[in-house]
Backbone as ProteinMPNN parsed JSONL, in Angstrom:
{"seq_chain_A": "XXXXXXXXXXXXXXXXXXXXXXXXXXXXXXXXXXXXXXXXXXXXXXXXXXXXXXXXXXXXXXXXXXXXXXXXXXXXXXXXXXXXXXXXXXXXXXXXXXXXXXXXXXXXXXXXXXXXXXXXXXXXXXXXXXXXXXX", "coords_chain_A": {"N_chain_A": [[20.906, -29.982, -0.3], [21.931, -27.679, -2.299], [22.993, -25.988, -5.7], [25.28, -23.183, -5.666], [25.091, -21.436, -7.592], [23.519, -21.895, -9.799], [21.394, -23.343, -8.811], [20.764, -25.923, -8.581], [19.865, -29.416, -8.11], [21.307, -31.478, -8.589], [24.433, -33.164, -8.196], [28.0, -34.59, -8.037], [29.967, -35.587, -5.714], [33.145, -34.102, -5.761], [36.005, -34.281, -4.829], [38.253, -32.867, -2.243], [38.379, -30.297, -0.334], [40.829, -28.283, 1.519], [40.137, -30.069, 4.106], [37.257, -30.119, 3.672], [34.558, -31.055, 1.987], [34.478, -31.609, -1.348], [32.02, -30.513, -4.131], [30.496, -30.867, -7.574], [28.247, -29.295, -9.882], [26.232, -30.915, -11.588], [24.974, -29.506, -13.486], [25.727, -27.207, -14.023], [28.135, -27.135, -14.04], [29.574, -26.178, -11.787], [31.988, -25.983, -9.325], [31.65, -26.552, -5.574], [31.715, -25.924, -2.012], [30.034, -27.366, 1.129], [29.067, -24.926, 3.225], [29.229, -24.138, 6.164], [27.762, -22.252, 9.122], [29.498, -20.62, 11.296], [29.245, -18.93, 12.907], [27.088, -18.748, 14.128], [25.489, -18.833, 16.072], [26.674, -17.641, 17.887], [26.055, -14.956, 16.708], [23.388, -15.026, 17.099], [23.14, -15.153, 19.878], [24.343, -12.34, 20.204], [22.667, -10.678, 19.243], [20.552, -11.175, 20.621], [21.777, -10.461, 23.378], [21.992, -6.915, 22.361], [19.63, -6.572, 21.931], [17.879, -7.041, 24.304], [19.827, -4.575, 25.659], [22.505, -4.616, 26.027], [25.518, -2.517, 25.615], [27.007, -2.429, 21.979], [29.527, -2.196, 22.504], [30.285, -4.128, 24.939], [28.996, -6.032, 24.012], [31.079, -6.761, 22.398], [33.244, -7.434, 23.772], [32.583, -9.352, 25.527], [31.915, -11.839, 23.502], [34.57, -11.443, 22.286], [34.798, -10.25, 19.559], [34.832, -8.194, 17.075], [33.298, -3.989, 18.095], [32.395, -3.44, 15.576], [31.769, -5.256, 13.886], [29.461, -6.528, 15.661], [27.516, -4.329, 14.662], [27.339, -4.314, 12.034], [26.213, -7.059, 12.258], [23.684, -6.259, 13.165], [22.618, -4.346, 11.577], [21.861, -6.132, 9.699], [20.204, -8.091, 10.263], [18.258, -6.34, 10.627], [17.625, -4.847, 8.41], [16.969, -7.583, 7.169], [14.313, -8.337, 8.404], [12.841, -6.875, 9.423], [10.164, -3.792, 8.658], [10.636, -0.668, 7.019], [8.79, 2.118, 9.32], [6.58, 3.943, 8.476], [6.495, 7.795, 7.692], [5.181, 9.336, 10.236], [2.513, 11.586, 11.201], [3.172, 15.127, 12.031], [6.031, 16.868, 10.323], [9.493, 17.407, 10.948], [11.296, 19.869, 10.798], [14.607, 20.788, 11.031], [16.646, 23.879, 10.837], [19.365, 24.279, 12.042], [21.92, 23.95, 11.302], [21.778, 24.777, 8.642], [21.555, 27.046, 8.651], [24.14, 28.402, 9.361], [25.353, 26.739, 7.574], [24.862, 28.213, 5.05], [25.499, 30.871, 5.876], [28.022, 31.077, 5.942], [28.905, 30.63, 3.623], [28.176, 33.28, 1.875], [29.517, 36.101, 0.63], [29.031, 38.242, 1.901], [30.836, 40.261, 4.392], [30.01, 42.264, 5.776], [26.981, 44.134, 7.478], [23.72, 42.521, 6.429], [22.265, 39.673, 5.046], [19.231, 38.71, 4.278], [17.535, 36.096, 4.588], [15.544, 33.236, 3.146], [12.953, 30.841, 4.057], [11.35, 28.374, 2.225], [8.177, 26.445, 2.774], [6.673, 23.915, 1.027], [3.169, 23.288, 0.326], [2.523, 20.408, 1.248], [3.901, 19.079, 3.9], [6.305, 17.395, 3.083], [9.296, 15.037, 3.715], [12.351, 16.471, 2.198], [11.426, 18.329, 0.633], [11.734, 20.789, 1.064], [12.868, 23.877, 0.489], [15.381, 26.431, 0.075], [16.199, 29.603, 0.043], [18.829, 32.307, -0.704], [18.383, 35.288, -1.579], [19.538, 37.565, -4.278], [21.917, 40.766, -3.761]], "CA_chain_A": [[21.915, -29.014, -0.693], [21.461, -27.254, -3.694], [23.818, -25.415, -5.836], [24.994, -22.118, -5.019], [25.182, -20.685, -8.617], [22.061, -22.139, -10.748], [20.112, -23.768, -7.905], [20.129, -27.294, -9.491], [20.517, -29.732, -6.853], [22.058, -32.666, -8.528], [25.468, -32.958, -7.922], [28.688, -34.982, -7.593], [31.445, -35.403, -5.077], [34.419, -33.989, -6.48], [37.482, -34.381, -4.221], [38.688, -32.391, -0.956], [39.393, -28.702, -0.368], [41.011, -28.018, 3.547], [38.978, -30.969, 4.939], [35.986, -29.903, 3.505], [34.343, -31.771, 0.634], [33.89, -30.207, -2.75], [31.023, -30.687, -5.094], [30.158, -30.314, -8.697], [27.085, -29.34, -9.983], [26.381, -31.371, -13.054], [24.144, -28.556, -14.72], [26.537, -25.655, -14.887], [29.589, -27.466, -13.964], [30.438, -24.998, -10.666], [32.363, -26.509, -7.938], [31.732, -25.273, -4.175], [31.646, -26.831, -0.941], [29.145, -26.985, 1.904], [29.347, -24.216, 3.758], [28.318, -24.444, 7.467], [27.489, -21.229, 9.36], [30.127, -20.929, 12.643], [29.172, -17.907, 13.339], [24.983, -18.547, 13.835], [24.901, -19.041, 17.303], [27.391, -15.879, 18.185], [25.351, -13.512, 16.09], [21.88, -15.023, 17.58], [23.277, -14.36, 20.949], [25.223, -11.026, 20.095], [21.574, -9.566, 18.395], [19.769, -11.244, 21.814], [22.031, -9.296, 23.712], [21.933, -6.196, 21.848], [17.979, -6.515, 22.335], [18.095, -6.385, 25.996], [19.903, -3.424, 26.203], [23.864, -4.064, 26.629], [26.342, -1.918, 24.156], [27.809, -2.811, 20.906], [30.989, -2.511, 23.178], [30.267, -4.526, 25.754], [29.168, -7.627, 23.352], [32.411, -7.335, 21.833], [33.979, -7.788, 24.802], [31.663, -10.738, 26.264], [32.256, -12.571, 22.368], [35.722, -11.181, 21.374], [34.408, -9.999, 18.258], [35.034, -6.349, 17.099], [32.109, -3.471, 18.131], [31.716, -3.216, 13.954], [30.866, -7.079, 13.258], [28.256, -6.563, 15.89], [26.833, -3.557, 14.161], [27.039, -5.254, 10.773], [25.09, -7.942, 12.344], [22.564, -6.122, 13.877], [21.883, -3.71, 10.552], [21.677, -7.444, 7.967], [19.045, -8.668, 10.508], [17.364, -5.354, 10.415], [16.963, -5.191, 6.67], [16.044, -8.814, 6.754], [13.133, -8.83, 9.111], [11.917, -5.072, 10.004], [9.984, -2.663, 7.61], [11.232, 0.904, 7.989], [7.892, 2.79, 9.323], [6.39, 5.105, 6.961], [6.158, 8.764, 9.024], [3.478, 9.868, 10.812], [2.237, 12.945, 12.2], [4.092, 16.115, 11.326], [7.608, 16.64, 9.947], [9.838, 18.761, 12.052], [12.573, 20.448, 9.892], [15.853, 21.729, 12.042], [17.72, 24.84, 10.102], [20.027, 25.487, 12.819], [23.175, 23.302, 10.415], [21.523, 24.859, 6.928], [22.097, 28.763, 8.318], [25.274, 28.445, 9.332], [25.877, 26.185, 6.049], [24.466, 29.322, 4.082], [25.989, 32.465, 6.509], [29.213, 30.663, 5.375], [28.722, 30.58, 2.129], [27.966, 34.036, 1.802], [30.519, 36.55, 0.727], [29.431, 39.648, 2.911], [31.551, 40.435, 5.743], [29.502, 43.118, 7.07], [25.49, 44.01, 6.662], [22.296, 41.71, 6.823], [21.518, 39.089, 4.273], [18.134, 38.208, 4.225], [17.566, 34.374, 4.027], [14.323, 32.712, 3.457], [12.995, 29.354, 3.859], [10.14, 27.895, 1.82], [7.768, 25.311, 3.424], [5.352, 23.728, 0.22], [1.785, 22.827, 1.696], [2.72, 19.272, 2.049], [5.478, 18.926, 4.182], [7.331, 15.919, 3.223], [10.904, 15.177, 3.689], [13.281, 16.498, 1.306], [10.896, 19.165, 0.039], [12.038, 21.97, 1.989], [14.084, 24.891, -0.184], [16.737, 27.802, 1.06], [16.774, 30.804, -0.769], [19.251, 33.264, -0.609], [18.613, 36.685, -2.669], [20.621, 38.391, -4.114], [21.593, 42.07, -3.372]], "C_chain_A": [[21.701, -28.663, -2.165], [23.222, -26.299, -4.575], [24.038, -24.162, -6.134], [24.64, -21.43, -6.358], [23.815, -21.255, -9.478], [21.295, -23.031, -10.013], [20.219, -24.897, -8.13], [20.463, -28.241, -7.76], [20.895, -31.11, -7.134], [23.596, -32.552, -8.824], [26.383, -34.09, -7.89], [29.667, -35.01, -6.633], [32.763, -34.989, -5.944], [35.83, -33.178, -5.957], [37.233, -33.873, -2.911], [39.498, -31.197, -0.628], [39.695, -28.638, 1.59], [40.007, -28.902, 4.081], [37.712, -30.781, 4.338], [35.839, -30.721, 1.964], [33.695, -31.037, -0.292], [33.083, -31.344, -3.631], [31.141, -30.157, -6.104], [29.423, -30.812, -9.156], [27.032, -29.999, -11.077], [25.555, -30.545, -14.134], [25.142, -27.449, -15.084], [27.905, -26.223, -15.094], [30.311, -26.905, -12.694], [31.021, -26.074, -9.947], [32.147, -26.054, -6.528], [31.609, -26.549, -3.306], [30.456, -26.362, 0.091], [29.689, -26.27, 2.717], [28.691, -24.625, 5.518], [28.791, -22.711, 7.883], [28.4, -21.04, 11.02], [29.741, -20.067, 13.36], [27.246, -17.894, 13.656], [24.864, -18.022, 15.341], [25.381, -17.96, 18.045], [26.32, -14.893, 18.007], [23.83, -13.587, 17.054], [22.569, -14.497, 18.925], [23.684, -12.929, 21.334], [23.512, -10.083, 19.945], [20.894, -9.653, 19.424], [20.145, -10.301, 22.956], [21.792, -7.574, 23.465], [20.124, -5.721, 22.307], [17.454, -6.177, 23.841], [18.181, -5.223, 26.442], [21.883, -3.233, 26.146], [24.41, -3.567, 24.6], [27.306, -2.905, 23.301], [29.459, -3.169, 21.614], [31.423, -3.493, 24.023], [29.935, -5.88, 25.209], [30.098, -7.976, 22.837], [32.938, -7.864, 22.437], [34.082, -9.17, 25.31], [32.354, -11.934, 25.322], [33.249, -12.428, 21.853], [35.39, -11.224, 20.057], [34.226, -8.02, 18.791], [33.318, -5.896, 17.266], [31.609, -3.488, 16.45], [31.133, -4.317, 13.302], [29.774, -6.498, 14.018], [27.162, -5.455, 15.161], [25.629, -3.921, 13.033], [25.948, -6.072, 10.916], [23.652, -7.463, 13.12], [21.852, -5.675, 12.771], [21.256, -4.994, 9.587], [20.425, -7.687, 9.037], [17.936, -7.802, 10.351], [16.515, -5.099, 9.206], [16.1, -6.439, 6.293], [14.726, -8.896, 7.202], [11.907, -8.124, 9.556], [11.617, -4.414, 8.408], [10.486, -1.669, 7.733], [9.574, 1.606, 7.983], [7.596, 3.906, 8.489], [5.952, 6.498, 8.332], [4.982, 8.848, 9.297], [3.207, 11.176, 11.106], [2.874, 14.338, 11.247], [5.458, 15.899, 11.397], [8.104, 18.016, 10.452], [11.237, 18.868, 11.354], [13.481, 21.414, 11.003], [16.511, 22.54, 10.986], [18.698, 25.329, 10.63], [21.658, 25.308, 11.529], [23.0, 24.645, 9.171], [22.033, 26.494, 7.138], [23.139, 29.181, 8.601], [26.423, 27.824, 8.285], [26.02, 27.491, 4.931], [25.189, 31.052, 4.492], [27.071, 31.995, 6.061], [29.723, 30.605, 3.924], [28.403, 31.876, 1.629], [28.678, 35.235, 2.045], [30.319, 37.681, 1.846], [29.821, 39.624, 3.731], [30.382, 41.292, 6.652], [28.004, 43.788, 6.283], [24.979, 43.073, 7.056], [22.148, 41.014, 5.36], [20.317, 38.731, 4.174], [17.842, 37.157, 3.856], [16.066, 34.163, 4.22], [13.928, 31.658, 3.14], [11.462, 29.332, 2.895], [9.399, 26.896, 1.905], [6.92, 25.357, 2.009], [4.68, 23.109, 1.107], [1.957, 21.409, 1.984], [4.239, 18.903, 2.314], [6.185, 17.479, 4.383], [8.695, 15.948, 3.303], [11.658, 15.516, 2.684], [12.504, 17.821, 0.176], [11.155, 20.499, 0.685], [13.122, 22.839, 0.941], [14.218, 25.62, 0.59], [16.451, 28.313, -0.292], [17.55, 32.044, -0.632], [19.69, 34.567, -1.538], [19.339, 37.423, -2.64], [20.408, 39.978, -3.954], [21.216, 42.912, -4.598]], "O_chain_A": [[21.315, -29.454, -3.026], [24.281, -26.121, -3.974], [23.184, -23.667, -6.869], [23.675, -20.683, -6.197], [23.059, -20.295, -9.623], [20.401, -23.576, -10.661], [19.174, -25.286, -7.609], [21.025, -27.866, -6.731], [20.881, -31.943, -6.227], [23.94, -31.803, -9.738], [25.669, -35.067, -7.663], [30.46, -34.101, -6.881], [33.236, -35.763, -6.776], [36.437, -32.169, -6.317], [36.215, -34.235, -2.321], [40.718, -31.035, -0.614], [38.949, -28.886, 2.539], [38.979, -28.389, 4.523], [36.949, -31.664, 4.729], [36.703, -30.92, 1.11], [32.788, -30.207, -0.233], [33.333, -32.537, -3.797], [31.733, -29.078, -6.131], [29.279, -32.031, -9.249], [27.966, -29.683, -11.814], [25.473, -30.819, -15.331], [25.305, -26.933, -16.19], [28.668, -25.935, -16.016], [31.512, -27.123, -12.533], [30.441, -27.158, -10.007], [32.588, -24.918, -6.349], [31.467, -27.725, -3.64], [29.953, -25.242, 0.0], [30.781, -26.639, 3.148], [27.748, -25.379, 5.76], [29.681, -22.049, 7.347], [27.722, -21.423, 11.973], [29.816, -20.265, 14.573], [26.44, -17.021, 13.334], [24.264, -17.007, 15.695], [24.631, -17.344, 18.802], [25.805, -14.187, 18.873], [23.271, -12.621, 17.573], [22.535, -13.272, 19.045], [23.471, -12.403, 22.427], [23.313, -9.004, 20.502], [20.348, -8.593, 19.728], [19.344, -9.532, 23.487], [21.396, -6.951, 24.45], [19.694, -4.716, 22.873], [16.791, -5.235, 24.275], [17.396, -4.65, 27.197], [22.483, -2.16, 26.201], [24.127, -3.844, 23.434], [28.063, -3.794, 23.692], [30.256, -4.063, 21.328], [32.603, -3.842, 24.055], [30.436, -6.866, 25.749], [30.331, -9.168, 22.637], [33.357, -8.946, 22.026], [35.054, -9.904, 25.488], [33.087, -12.796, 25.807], [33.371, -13.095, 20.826], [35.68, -12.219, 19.392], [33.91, -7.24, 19.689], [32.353, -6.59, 16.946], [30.404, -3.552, 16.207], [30.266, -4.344, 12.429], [28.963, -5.892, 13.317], [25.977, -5.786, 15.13], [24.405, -3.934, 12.909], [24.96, -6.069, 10.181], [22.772, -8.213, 13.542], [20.73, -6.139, 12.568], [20.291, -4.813, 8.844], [19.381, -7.377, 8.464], [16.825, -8.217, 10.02], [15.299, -5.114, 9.013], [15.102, -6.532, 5.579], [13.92, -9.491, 6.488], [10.749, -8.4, 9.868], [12.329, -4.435, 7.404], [11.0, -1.577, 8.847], [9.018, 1.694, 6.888], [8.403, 4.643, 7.924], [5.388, 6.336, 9.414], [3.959, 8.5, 8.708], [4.234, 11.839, 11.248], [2.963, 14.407, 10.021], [6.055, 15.12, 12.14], [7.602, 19.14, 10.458], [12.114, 18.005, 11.409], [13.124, 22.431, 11.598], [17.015, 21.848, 10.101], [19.184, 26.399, 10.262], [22.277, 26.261, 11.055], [23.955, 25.358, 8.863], [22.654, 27.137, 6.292], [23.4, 30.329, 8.242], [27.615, 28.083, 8.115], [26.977, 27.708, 4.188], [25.334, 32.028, 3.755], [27.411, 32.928, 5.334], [30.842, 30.547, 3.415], [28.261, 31.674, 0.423], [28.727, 35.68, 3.191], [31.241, 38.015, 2.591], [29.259, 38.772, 4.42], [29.994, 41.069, 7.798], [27.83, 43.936, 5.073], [25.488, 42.51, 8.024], [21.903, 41.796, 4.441], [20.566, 37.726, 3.508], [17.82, 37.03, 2.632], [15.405, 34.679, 5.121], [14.299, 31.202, 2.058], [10.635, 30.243, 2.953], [9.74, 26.057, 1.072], [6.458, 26.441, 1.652], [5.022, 22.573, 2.161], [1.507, 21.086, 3.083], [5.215, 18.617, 1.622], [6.474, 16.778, 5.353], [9.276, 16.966, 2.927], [11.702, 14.533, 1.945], [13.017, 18.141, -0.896], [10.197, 21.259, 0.547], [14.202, 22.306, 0.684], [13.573, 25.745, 1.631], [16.447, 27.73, -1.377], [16.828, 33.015, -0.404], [20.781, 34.84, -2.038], [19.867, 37.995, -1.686], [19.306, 40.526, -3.971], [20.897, 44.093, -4.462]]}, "name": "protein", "num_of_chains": 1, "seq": "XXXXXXXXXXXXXXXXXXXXXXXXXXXXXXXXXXXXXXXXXXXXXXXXXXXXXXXXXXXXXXXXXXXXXXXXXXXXXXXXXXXXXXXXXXXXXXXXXXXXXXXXXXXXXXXXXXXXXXXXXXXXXXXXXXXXXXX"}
């Protein structure tokens, strides 16, 4: 056991919080107690599930635990263990949101605006401009 705040791992006993026994570190001085994990064997089965195939809804159900813990616990293992893939191939840009973002935004009632998109030669994400000229 080590300690949670400066790592050190020599320590004393020092007393009794709710049943649990409290420590203090003799390098910083912190107090804390051992933690145990109640929840390990839930989550491993909740994320085993989840893996299979059944819904966030349906493990709640099984474990009486809300659909949003299981989420929670599916995204922390995600971060912990998965890379996020770097893209591949080509990038496929949807404008159907951006021209109804922009026809909205655009005082004329009546008439033709002319909108135009601009692809640069390498199409990466987030490089895509809207231009809308004026009259």
């Amino acid at each position: 056991m080590k300690c949670p705040k400066c790592g050190n791992q020599h320590y004393v006993k020092a007393g009794f919080n709710h049943n649990s026994q409290r420590y203090k570190c003799k390098n910083c001085k912190y107090q804390f107690t051992q933690t145990k994990d109640k929840n390990a064997t839930k989550r491993a089965f909740a994320l085993y599930l989840y893996v299979v195939g059944l819904s966030m809804n349906a493990i709640g159900r099984m474990l009486k635990v809300e659909p949003s813990t299981i989420l929670y616990w599916v995204k922390n293992f995600a971060l912990r263990t998965c890379e996020k893939p770097a893209p591949q191939g080509e990038v496929i840009i949807e404008l159907d949101e951006m021209w109804h973002f922009l026809r909205s935004k655009t005082k004329a009632k009546s008439g033709s605006v002319r909108r135009t998109v601009e692809l640069p030669e390498s199409l990466l994400i987030g490089n895509a401009e809207t231009e809308v000229p004026k009259r």
